[in-house]
N, CA, C and O of each residue as an XYZ file, in Angstrom:
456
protein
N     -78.452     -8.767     20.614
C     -77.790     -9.388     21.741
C     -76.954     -8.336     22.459
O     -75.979     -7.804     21.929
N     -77.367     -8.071     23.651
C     -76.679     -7.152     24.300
C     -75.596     -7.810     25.337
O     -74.735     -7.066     25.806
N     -75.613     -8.614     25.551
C     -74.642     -9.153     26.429
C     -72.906     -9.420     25.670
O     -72.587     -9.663     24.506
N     -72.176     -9.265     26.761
C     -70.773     -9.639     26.139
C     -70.149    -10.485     26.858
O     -70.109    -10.331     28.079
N     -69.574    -11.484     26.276
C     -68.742    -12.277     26.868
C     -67.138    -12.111     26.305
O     -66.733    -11.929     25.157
N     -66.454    -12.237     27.487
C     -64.851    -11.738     26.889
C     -64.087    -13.255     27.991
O     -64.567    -13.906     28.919
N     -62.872    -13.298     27.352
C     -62.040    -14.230     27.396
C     -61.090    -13.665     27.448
O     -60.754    -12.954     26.501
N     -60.136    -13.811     28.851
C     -58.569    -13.000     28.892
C     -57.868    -14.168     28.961
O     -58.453    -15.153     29.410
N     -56.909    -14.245     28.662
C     -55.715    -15.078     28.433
C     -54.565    -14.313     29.600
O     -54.577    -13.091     29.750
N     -53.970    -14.868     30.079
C     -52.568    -13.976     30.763
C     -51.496    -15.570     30.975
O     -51.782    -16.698     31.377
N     -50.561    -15.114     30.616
C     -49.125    -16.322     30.111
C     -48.126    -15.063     31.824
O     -47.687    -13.931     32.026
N     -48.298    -16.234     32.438
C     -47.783    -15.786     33.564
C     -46.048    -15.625     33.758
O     -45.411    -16.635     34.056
N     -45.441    -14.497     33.599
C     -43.848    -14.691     33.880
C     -43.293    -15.380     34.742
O     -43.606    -15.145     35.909
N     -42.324    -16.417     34.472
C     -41.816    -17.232     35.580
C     -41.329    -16.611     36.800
O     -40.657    -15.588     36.931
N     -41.862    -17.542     37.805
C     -41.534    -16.938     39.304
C     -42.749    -15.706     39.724
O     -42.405    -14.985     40.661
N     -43.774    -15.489     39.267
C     -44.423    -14.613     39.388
C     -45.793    -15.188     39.382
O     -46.749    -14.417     39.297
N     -45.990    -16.562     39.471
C     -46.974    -17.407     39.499
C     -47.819    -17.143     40.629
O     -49.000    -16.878     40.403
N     -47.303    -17.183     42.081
C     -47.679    -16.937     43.206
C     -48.386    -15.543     43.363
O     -49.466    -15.361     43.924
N     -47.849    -14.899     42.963
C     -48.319    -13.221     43.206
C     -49.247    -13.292     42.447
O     -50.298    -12.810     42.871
N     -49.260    -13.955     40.922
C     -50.267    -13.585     40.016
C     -50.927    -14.208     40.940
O     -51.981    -13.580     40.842
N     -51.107    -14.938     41.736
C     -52.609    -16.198     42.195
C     -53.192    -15.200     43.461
O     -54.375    -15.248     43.797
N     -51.965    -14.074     44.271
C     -52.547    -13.655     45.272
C     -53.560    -12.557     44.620
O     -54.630    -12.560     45.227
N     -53.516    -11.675     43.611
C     -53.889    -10.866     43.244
C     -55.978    -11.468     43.055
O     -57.012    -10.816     43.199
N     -55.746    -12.856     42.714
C     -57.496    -13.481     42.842
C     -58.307    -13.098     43.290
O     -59.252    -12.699     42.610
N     -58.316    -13.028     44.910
C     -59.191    -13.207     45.673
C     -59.489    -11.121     45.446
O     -60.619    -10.739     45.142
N     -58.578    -10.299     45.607
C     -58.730     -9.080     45.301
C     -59.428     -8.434     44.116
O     -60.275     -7.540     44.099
N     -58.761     -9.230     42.965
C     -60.110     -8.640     41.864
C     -61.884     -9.261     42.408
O     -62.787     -8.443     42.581
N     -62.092    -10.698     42.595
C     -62.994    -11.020     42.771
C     -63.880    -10.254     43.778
O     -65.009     -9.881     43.458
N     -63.519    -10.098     44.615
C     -63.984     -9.273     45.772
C     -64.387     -7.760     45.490
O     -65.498     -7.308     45.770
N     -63.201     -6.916     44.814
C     -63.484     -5.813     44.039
C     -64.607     -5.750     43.184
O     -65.327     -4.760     43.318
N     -64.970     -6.746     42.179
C     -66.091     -7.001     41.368
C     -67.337     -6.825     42.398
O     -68.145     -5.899     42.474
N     -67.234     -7.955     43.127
C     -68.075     -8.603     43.953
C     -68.965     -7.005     44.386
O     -70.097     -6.660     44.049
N     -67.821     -6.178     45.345
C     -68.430     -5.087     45.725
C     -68.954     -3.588     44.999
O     -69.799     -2.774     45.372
N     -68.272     -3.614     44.090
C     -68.069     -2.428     42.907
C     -68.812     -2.615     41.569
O     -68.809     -1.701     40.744
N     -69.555     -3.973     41.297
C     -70.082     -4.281     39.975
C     -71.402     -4.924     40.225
O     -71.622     -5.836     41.023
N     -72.477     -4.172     39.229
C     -73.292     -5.010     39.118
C     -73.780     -5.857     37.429
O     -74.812     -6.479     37.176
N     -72.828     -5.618     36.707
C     -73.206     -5.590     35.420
C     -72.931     -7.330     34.608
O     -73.351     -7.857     33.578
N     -71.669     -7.925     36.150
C     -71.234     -8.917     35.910
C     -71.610     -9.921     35.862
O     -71.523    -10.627     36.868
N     -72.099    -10.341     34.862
C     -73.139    -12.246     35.313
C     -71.979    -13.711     35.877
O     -72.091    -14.543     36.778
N     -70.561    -13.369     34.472
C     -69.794    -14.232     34.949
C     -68.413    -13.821     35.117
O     -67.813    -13.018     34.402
N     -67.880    -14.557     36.312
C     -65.858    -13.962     36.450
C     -65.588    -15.080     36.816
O     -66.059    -15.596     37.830
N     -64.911    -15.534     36.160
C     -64.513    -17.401     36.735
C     -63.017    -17.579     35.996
O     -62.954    -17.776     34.783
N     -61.884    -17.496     36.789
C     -60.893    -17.880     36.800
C     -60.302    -19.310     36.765
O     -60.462    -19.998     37.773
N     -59.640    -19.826     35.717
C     -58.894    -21.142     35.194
C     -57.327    -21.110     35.147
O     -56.628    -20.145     34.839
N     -56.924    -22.351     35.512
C     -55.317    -22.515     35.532
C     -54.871    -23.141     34.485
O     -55.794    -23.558     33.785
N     -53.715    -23.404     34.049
C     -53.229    -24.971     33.338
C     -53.038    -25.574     34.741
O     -53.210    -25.150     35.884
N     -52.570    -26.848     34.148
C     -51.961    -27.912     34.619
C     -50.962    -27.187     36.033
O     -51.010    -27.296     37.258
N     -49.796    -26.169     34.712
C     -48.835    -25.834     35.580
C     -48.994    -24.539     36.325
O     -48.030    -24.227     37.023
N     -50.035    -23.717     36.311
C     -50.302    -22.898     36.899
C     -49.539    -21.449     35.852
O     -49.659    -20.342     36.375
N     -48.989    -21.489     34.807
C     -48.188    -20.706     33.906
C     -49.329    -20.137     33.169
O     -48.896    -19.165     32.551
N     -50.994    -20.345     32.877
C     -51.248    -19.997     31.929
C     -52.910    -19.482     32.847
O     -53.142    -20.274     33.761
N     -53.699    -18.652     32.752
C     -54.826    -18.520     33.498
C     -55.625    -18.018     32.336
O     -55.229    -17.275     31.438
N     -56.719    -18.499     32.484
C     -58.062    -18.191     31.815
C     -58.954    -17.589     32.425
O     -59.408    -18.191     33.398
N     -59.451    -16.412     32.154
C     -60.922    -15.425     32.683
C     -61.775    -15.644     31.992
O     -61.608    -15.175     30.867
N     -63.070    -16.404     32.208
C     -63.977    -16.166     31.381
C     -65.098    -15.384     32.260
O     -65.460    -15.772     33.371
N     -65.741    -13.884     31.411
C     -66.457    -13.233     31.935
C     -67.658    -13.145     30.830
O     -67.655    -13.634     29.700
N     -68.643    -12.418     31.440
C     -70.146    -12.797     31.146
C     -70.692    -10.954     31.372
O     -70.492    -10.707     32.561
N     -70.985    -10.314     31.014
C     -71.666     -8.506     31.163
C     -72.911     -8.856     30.510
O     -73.306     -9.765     29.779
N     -73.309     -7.978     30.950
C     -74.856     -7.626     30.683
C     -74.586     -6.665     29.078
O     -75.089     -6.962     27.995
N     -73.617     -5.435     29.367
C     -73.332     -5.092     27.903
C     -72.562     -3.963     28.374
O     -72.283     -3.488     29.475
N     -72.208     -3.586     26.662
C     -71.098     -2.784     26.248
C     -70.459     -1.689     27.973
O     -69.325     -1.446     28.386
N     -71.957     -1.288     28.553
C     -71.685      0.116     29.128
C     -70.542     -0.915     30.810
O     -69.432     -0.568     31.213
N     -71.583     -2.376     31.465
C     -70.801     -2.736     32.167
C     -69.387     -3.627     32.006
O     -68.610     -3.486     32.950
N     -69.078     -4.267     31.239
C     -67.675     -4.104     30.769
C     -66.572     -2.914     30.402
O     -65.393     -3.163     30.153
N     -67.218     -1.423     30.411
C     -66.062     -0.385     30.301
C     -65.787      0.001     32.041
O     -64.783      0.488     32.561
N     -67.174     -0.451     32.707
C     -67.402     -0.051     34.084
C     -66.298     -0.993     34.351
O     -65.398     -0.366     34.909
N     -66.008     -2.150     34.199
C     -65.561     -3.275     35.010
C     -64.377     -2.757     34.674
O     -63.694     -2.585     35.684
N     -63.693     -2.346     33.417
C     -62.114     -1.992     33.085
C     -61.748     -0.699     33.934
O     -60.619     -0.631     34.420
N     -62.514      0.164     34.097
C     -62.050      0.941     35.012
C     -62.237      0.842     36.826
O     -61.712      1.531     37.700
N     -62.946     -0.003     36.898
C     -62.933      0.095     38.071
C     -62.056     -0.982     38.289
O     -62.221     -1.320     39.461
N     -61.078     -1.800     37.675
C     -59.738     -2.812     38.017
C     -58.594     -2.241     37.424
O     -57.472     -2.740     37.513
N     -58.899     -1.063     36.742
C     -57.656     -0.367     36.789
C     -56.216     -0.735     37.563
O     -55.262     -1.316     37.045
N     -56.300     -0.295     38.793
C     -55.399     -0.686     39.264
C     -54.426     -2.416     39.386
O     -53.264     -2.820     39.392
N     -55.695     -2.902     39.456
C     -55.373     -4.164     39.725
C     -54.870     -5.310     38.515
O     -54.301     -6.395     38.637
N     -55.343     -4.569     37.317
C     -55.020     -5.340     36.138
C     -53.590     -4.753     35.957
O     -52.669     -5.526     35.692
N     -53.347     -3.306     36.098
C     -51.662     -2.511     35.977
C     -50.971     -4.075     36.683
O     -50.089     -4.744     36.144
N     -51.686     -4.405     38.067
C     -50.559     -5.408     39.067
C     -50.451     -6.477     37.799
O     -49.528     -6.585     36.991
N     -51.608     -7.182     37.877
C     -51.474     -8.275     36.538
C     -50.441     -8.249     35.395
O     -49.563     -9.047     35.068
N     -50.918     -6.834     34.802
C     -50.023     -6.920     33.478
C     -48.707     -6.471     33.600
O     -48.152     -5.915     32.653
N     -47.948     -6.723     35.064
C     -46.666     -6.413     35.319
C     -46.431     -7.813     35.533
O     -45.265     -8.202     35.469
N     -47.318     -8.606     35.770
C     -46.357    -10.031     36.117
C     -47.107    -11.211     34.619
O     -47.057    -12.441     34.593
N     -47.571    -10.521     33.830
C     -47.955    -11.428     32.847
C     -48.226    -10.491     31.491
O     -48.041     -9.285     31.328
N     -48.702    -11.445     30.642
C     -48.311    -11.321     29.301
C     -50.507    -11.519     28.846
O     -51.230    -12.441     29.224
N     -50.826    -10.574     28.179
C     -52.408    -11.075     28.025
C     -52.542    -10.590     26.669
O     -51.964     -9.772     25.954
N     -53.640    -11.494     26.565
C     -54.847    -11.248     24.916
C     -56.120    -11.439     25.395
O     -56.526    -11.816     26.494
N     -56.918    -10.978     23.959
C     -57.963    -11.694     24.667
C     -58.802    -11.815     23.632
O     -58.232    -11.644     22.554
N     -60.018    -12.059     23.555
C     -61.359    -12.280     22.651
C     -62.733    -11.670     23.509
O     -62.816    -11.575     24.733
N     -63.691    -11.320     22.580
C     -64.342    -10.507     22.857
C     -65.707    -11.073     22.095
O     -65.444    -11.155     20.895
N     -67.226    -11.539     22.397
C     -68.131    -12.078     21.853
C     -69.168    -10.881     22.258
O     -69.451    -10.534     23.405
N     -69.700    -10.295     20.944
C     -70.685     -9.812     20.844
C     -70.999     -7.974     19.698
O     -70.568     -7.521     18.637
N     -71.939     -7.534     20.747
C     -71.884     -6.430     19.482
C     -71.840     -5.211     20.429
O     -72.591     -5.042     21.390
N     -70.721     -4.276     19.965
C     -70.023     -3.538     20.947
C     -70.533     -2.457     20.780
O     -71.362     -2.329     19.879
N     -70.179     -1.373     21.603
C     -70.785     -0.113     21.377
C     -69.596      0.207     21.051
O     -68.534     -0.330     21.365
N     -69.869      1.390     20.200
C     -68.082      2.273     19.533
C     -67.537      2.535     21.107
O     -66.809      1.584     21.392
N     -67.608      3.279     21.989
C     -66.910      3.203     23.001
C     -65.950      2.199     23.647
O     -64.863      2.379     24.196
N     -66.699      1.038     23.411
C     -65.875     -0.490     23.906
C     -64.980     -0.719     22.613
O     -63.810     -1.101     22.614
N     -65.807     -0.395     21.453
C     -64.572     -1.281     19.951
C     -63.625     -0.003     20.027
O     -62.631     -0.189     19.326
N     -63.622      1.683     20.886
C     -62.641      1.878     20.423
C     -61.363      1.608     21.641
O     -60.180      1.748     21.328
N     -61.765      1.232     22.965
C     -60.985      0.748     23.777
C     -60.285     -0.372     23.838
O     -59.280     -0.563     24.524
N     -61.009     -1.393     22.854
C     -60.750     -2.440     22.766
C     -59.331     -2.558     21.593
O     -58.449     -3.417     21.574
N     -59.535     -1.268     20.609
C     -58.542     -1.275     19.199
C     -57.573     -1.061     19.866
O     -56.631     -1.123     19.076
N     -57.197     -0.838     20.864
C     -55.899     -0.315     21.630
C     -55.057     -1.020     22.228
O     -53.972     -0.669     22.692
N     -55.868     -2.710     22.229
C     -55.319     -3.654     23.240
C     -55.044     -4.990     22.009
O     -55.305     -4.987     20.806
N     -54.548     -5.849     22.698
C     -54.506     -6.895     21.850
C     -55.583     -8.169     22.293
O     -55.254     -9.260     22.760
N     -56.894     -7.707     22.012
C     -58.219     -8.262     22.025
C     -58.712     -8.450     20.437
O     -58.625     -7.546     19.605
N     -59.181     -9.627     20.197
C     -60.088     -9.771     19.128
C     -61.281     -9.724     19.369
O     -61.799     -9.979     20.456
N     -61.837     -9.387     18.358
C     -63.541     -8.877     18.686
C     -64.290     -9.984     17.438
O     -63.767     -9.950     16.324
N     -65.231    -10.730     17.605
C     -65.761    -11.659     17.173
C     -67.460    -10.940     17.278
O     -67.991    -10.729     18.368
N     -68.056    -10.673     16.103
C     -69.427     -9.990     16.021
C     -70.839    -11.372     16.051
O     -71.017    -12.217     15.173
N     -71.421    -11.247     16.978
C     -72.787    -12.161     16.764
C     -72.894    -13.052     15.622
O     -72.701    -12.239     14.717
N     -73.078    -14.216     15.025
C     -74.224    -14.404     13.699
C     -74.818    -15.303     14.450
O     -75.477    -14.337     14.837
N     -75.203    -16.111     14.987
C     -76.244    -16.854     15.453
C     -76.164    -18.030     16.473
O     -75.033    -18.500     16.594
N     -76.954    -18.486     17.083
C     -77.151    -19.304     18.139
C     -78.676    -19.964     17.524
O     -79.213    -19.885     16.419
N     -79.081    -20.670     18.870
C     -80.062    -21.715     18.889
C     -81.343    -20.523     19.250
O     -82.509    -20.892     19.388
């Protein structure tokens, strides 16, 4: 299985709700033009807008390191107004598990599907 699916979490600092929401349309668009590796980027709220969910979809290991550097910038904006984790589904190349040991991501390895 070469594909990866990752799950970001970000716990938004109060009063910083708004900015986190303007920053949206800019990653998406960035992807949009700069990525082809991405199958899924789909952004979720709570209720109160305090808590956002990314669920993304890569083709594999090589376009998910593509996607972290090319939002570089834009995740720095993020992780100044929020707090993130994340989870990680699949089977990584050492390059991604060793970028990944650096962050506070869990990595969850394949065993089976349908």
């Amino acid at each position: 299985m070469k594909k990866i699916q990752f799950y970001a979490q970000f716990k938004i600092h109060p009063g910083k709700e708004d900015a986190f929401k303007d920053l949206i349309p800019q990653c998406i668009e960035h992807v949009k033009v700069n990525e082809t590796g991405v199958e899924k980027y789909e952004w979720y709220f709570n209720s109160s807008g305090t808590v956002c969910h990314v669920l993304e979809t890569y083709t594999n290991s090589k376009a998910l390191l593509t996607h972290v550097a090319n939002m570089s910038k834009l995740l720095e904006k993020a992780l100044s107004m929020a707090d993130f984790e994340g989870n990680i589904y699949g089977n990584l190349s050492s390059e991604l598990q060793e970028m990944i040991s650096k962050m506070p991501i869990t990595h969850f390895c394949f065993y089976q599907s349908l």
